[in-house]
LUMRO-797873 format. One record per residue (C-alpha): y, x, z. Coordinates in steps of 0.25 Angstrom, whole numbers, padded with zeros to 4 digits, always signed. Layout:
BEGIN
YXZ;...
//
This chain:
BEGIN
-0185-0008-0072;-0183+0002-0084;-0178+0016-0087;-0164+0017-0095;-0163+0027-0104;-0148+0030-0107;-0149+0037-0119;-0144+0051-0113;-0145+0062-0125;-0155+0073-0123;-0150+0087-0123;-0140+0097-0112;-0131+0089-0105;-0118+0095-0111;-0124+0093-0125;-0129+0078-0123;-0116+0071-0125;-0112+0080-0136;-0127+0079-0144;-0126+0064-0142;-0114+0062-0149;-0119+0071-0160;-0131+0061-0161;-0126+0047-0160;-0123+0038-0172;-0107+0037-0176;-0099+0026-0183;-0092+0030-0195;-0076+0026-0195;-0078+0017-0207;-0088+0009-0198;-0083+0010-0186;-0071+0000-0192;-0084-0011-0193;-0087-0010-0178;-0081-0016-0166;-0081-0014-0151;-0078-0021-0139;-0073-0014-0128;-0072-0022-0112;-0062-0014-0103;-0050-0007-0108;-0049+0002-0097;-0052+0019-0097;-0066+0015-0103;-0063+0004-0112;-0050+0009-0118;-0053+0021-0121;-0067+0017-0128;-0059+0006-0136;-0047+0015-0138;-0059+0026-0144;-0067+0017-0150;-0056+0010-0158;-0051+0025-0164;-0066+0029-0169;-0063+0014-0178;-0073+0003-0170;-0065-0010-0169;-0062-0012-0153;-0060-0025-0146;-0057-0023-0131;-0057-0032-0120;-0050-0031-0106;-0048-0042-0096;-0032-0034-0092;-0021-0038-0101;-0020-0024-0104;-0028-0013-0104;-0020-0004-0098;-0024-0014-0086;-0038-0008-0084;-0042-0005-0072;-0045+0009-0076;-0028+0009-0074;-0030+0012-0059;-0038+0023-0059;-0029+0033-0052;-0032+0047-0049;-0037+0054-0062;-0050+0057-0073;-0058+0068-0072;-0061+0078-0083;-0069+0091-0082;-0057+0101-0089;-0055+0110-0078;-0040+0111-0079;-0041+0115-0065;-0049+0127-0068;-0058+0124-0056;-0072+0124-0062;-0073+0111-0068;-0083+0107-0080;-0089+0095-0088;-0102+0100-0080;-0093+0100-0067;-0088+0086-0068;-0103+0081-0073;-0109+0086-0062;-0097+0079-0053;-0098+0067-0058;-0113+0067-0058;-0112+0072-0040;-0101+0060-0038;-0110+0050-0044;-0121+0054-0035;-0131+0057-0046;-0132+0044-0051;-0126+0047-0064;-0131+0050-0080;-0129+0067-0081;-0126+0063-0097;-0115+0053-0095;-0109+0060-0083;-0109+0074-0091;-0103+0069-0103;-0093+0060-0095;-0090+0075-0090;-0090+0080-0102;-0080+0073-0111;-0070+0070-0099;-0060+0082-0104;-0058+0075-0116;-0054+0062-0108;-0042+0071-0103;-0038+0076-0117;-0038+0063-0122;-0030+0056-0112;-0021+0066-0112;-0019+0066-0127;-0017+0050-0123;-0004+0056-0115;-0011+0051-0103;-0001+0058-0093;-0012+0067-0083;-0006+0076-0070;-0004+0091-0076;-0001+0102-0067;+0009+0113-0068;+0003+0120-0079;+0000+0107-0088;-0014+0106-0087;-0019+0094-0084;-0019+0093-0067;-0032+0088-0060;-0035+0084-0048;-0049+0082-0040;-0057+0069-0036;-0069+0068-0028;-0081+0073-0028;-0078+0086-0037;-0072+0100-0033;-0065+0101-0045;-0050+0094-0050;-0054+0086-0063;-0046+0074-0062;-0034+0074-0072;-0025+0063-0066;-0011+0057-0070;-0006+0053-0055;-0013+0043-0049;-0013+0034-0063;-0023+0042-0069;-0032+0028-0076;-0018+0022-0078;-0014+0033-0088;-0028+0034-0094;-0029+0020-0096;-0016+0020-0105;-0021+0032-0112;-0033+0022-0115;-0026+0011-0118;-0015+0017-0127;-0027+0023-0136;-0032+0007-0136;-0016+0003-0139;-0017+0013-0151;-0031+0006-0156;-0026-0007-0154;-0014-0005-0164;-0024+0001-0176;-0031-0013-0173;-0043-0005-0169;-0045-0012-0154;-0043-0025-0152;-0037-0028-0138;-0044-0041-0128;-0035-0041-0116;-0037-0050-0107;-0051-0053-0111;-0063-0052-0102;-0079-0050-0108;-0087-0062-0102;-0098-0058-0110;-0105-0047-0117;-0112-0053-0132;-0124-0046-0137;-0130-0048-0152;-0146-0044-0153;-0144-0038-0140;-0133-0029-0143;-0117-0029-0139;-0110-0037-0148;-0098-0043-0141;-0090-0049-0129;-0085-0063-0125;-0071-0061-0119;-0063-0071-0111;-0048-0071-0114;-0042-0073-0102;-0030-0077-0104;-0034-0090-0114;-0048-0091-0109;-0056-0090-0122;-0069-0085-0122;-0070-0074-0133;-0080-0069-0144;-0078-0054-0147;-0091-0045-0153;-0093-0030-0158;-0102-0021-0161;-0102-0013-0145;-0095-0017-0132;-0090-0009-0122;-0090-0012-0109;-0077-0004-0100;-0074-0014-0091;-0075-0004-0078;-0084-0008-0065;-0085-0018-0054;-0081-0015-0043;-0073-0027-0041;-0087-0033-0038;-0081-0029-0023;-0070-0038-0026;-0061-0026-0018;-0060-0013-0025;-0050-0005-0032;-0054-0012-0046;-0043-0022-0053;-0045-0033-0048;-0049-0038-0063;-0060-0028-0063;-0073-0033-0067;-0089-0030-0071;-0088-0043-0079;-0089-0035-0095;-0101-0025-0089;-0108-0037-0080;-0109-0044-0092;-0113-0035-0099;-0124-0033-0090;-0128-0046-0089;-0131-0046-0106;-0141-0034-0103;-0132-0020-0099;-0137-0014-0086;-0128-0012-0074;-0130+0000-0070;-0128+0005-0054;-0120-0007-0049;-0120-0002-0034;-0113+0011-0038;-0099+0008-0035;-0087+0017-0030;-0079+0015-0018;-0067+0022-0020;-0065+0031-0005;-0049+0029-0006;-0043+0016-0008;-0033+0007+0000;-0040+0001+0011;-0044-0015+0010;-0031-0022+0017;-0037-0034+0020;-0043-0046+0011;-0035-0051+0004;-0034-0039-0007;-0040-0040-0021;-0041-0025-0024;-0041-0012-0017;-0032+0000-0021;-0037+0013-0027;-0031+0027-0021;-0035+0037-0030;-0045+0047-0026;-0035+0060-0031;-0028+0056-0018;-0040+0064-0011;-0038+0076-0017;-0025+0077-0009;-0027+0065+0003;-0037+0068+0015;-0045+0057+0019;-0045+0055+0034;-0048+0046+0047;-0045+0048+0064;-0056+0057+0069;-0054+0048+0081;-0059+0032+0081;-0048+0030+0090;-0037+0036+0080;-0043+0028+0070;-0043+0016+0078;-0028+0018+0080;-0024+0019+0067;-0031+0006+0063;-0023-0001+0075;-0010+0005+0071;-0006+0015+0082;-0008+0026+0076;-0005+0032+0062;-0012+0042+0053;-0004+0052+0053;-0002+0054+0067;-0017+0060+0068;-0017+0075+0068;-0025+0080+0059;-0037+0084+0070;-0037+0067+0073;-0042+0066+0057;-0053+0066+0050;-0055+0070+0037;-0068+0065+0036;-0071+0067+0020;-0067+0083+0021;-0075+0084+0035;-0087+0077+0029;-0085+0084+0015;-0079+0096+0015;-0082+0101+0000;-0076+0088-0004;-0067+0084+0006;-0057+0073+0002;-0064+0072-0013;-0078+0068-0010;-0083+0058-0019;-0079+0043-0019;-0091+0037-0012;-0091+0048-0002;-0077+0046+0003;-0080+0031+0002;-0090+0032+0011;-0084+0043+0020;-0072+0034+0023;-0081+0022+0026;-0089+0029+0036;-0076+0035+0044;-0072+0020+0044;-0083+0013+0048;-0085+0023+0059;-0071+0017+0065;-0061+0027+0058;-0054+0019+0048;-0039+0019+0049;-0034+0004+0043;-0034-0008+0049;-0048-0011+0044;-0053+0002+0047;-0057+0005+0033;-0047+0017+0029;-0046+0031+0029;-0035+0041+0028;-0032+0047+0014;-0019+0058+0018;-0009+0066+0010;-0003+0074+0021;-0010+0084+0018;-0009+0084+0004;+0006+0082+0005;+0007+0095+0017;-0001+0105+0006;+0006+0100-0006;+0023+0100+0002;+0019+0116+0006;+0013+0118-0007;+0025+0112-0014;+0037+0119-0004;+0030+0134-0008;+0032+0128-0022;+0045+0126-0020;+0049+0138-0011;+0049+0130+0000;+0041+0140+0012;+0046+0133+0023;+0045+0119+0019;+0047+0107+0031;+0037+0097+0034;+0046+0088+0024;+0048+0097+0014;+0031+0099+0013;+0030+0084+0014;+0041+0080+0004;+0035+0092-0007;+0020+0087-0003;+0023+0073-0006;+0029+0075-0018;+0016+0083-0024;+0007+0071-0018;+0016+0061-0025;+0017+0066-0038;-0001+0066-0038;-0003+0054-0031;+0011+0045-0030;+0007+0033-0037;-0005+0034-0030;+0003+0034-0015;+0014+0023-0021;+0003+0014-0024;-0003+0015-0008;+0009+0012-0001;+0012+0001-0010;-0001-0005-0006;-0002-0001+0009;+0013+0001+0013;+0012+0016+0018;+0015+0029+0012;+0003+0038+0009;+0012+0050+0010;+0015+0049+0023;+0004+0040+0030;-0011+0044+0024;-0017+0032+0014;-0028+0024+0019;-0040+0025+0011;-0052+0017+0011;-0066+0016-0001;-0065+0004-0011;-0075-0002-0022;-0068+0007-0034;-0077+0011-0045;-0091+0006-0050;-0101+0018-0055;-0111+0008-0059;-0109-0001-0072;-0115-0005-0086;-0129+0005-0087;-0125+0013-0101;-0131+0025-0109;-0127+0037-0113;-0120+0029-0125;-0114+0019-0113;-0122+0009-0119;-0125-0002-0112;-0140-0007-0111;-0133-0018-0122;-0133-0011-0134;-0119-0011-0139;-0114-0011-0126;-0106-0001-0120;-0100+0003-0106;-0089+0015-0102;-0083+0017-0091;-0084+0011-0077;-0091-0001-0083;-0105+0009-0086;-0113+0016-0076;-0113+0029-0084;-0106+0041-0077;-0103+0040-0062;-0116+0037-0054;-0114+0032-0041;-0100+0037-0040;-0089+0041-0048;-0081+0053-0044;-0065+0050-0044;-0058+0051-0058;-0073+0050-0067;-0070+0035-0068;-0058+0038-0078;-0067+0049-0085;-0078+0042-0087;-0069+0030-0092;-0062+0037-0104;-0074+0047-0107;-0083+0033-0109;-0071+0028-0118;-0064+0040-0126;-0077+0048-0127;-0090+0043-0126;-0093+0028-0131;-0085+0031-0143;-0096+0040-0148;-0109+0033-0140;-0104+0018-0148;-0103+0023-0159;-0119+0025-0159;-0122+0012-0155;-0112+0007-0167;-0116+0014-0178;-0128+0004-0178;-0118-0007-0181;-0111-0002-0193;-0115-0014-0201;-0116-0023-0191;-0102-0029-0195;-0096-0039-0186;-0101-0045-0174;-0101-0060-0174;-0094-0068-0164;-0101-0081-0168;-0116-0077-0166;-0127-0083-0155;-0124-0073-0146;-0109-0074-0145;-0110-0089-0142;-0120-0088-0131;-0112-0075-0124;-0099-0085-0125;-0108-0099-0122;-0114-0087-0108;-0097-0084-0104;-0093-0100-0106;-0103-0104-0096;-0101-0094-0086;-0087-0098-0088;-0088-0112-0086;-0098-0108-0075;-0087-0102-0066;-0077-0113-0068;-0088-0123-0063;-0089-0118-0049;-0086-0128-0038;-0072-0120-0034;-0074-0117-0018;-0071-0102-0019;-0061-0094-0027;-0067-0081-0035;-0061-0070-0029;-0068-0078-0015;-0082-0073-0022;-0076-0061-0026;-0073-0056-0013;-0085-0061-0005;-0093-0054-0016;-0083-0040-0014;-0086-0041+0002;-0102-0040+0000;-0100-0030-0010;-0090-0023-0001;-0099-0025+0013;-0115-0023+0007;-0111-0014-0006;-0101-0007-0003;-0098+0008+0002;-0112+0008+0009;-0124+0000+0005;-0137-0005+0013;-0151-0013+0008;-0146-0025+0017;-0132-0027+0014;-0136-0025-0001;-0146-0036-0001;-0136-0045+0007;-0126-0041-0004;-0133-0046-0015;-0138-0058-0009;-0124-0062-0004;-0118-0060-0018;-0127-0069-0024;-0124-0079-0017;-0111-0077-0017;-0113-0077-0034;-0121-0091-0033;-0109-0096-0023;-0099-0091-0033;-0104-0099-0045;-0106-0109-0038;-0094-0110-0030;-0081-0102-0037;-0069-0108-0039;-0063-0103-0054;-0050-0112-0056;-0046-0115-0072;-0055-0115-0085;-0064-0107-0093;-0055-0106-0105;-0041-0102-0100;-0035-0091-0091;-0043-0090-0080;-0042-0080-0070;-0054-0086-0059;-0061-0086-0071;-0061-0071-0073;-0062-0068-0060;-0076-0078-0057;-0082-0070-0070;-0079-0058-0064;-0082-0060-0051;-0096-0069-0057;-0101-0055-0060;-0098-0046-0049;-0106-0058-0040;-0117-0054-0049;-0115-0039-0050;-0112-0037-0035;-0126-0042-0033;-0131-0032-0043;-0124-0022-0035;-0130-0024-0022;-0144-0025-0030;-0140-0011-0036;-0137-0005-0023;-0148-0010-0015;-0160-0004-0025;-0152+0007-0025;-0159+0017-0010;-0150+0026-0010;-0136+0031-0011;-0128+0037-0021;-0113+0038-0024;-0105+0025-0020;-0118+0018-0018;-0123+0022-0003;-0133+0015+0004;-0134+0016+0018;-0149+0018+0020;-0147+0030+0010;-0137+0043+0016;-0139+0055+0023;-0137+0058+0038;-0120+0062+0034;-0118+0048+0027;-0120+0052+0012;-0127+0046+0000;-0143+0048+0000;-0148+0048-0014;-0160+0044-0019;-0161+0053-0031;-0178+0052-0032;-0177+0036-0031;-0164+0035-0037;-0158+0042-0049;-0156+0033-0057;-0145+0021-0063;-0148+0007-0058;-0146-0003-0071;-0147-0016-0069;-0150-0028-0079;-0143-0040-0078;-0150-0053-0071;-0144-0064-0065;-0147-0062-0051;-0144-0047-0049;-0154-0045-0039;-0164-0046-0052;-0157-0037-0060;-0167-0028-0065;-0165-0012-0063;-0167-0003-0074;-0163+0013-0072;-0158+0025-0079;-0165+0037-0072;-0156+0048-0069;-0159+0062-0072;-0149+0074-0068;-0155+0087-0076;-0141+0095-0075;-0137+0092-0061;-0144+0094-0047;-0146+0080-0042;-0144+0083-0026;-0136+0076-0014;-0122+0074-0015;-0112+0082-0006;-0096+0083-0005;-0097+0092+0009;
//
């Protein structure tokens, strides 16, 4: 085992991001015309950085598996970005939002990267809105913002619930503009198989064309990997379905660690599994909490009555409910953190309260939302004798016009209308903290490899506080690799072209080919997505919303069987060179066999528990996370070997000189 260094600038926090840029090597305009770049992923992270890159000059190829870019994933993200501009005048600061970010995650993140992450996220707003990128304004026409968990501050600029989808196309219309100078070079429909290193650095991809088949040879002088996180590795989750670790796993298994594997996100309000045969769950944003009250029967009986159909929500009184996250947290209420709503909600349901069929579902309700909002409206409106429809028909319409899409999107899924019967809510796999180990640069440990966004470690610890996913994405992309490549790429200014021909590419296409061939060889007794969701069931059951030694261990023995199994037995119809859809979905589903057992390896070494990852054996007498921080402070990196359970652990020590490290509360 051995110590990271990740190459933090010396000096006062506020100055280090400022000093390093001051200090690192640039690429002159007139070379930057000789240098090329690959980027993976064109959602927030990778269109942006192609978008930027392709502006400063630096010939960009980029690769997506969609058949557009505006079909990222980053396009769901609903509720909004955060930025520390104070609009609201309520005491915000990039100080505020640092130390936030560095709370949510549990103190289990970098100070450096969080703070400058903090730092330049005002200019992300200025930027997309010089984009046109349509945000909420209030009355006055400043920007409007809202709150999100985990913070007592509004900071969250938003565009309805469509926030990412607006974003995205802010993204993509500066790639459109790239695109027609000739300066990116678009590879839709194209999957990396494989990551190509020269004399031990970065040098190139091999890409499938998925719609012929043929296996591709593509080099440059860096590569950057924004091809978001993993948690399809639970099969169900609020991901696309398409989503993937295949780019960063690769990657990892050329030589980039894999940093915190175990810190994964449940998301506290999403649509409650219906049963299984569904492929994807659904995502309510988290800005409905700033306005719904979370809630279950105080009575098991009521609770019991619900689930069986003889009794509906709203004939409880309001003393028959419980409120159980503004009992339990009163400081927070309704906007604790993500893993501590998560967790709050499993509890009241495993203790019998749960108000679906299944039992796993809490109440998320507007009524009182829609009652403030109708008297606040009449008085508006000179109305200071409103009726009871006249408050609801004025409180409805404020509701809708902040969260409409958002409600037509549940009662198309569940058949009910949220406005007058409340949304059952229960936690799903949403967001991955861990990913790709990077540097202060967001350099890989492969030289001339780069990660941004979801697919690195860098920013959110063990948990991401709501709206920092779209921050941290852009921030990566508009406004820091820009200037941390072009250190790494000043080297390479008479390096010219990168062959495609060399030893090094032939082998790295010879490696795909057989894995390839491989997977088509099976005997055919069971579909993919038959592994897929045997593998998503022990990752669900043993590491999941709660963790123990015992299940850990059982999970990593099961999953490798169920990989061995898998290679031996997976039935992928059609051939290596054509369109091939099984063929896709066994690569993808090949590594999260290999990278859920990592996961349970992570979690298990891991005694203590932090953020989204919580260990049973560690919490204190109320139920909450019980850190470790003498044993514990400190990022897990994995190296890559073929049996994850010998992969060997390197780690980044973590020191916090500008914050008090002490236990996390929300009460």
């Amino acid at each position: 085992m051995s110590e990271l260094k990740s190459n933090i600038p010396d000096g006062p926090l506020a100055d280090k991001w400022t000093q390093h840029k001051n200090d690192i090597n640039l690429v002159n305009p007139a070379n930057k015309r000789n240098i090329d770049v690959i980027v993976v992923g064109t959602g927030l992270a990778g269109g942006s950085a192609a978008a930027t890159l392709a502006e400063l000059g630096y010939n960009v190829k980029t690769f997506c598996y969609q058949d557009s870019p505006r079909r990222a994933h980053s396009i769901a993200a609903q509720g909004g970005i955060n930025a520390a501009k104070n609009y609201q005048g309520d005491g915000d600061s990039n100080y505020r939002l640092f130390y936030d970010t560095v709370k949510g995650g549990d103190y289990r993140s970098r100070e450096a990267n969080v703070y400058r992450l903090a730092e330049v996220s005002g200019n992300i707003i200025d930027q997309c809105v010089a984009q046109g990128v349509p945000f909420a304004r209030e009355y006055g026409g400043l920007l409007d913002n809202r709150s999100f968990g985990g913070v007592l501050v509004s900071r969250t600029f938003y565009a309805k619930g469509q926030t990412g989808q607006q974003l995205l196309l802010g993204a993509y219309s500066a790639m459109n503009r790239q695109i027609n100078r000739g300066k990116i070079q678009p590879f839709n429909r194209h999957e990396m198989l494989d990551l190509v290193l020269v004399d031990g650095k970065a040098r190139g991809i091999i890409a499938r064309d998925l719609v012929t088949g043929a296996i591709e040879r593509h080099s440059a002088h860096a590569v950057v990997l924004a091809s978001g996180g993993y948690g399809n590795v639970f099969f169900l989750s609020t991901n696309a379905m398409g989503s993937n670790v295949m780019a960063a796993w690769r990657a990892h298994r050329r030589g980039a660690y894999f940093a915190n594997p175990c810190y994964t996100q449940i998301h506290p309000t999403c649509i409650p599994v219906s049963g299984d045969h569904q492929s994807k769950l659904t995502l309510m944003s988290e800005s409905l909490r700033n306005d719904g009250r979370i809630w279950v029967p105080k009575k098991k009986e009521d609770a019991e009555a619900i689930r069986a159909g003889k009794l509906k929500p709203t004939d409880l009184k309001e003393e028959d409910r419980d409120y159980y996250l503004e009992r339990r947290y009163p400081a927070f209420g309704n906007l604790v953190p993500r893993d501590v709503a998560s967790r709050a909600a499993k509890e009241r349901c495993d203790a019998g309260f749960g108000v679906n069929k299944t039992g796993e579902a809490v109440y998320l309700d507007f009524k009182s939302a829609i009652n403030r909002y109708g008297k606040e409206e009449a008085l508006i409106n000179g109305n200071h004798n409103p009726s009871d429809k006249e408050i609801y028909d004025y409180g409805k319409a404020v509701v809708e016009n902040k969260y409409g899409n958002l409600f037509q999107m549940y009662e198309k899924i569940v058949d009910e209308d949220p406005y007058k019967t409340p949304m059952m809510i229960y936690p799903a796999v949403h967001y991955t903290m861990g990913g790709l180990w990077v540097d202060y640069n967001l350099q890989t440990t492969i030289p001339g490899c780069y990660a941004a966004g979801e697919a690195n470690f860098s920013d959110h610890g063990a948990n991401r506080l709501g709206a920092s996913a779209l921050m941290q994405g852009l921030a990566d992309g508009y406004f820091v690799l820009p200037y941390t490549i072009g250190d790494y790429l000043s080297k390479d200014i008479r390096t010219g072209k990168i062959p495609t021909d060399s030893p090094e590419f032939d082998q790295a296409e010879k490696d795909v080919r057989e894995r390839m061939n491989k997977l088509v060889s099976g005997k055919g007794i069971h579909s993919v997505d038959y592994y897929h969701k045997r593998l998503g069931k022990i990752m669900w059951n043993k590491c999941g919303m709660s963790r123990n030694a015992k299940e850990l261990q059982e999970a990593m023995d099961e999953i490798s069987a169920l990989r061995a199994d898998f290679w031996e037995n997976v039935k992928v119809p059609g051939s290596v060179d054509s369109k091939n859809a099984e063929l896709e979905k066994a690569g993808r589903v090949a590594d999260f066999l290999e990278l859920g057992e990592l996961f349970a390896k992570d979690a298990l070494t891991r005694n203590e528990s932090c953020g989204g990852h919580f260990r049973e054996e560690y919490q204190t007498p109320e139920g909450e996370a019980l850190r470790d921080d003498e044993n514990f402070s400190f990022v897990s990196a994995w190296e890559y070997n073929a049996d994850p359970r010998e992969a060997k652990l390197h780690k980044e020590q973590l020191t916090f000189d500008n914050i008090e490290v002490k236990t996390r509360s929300y009460k």
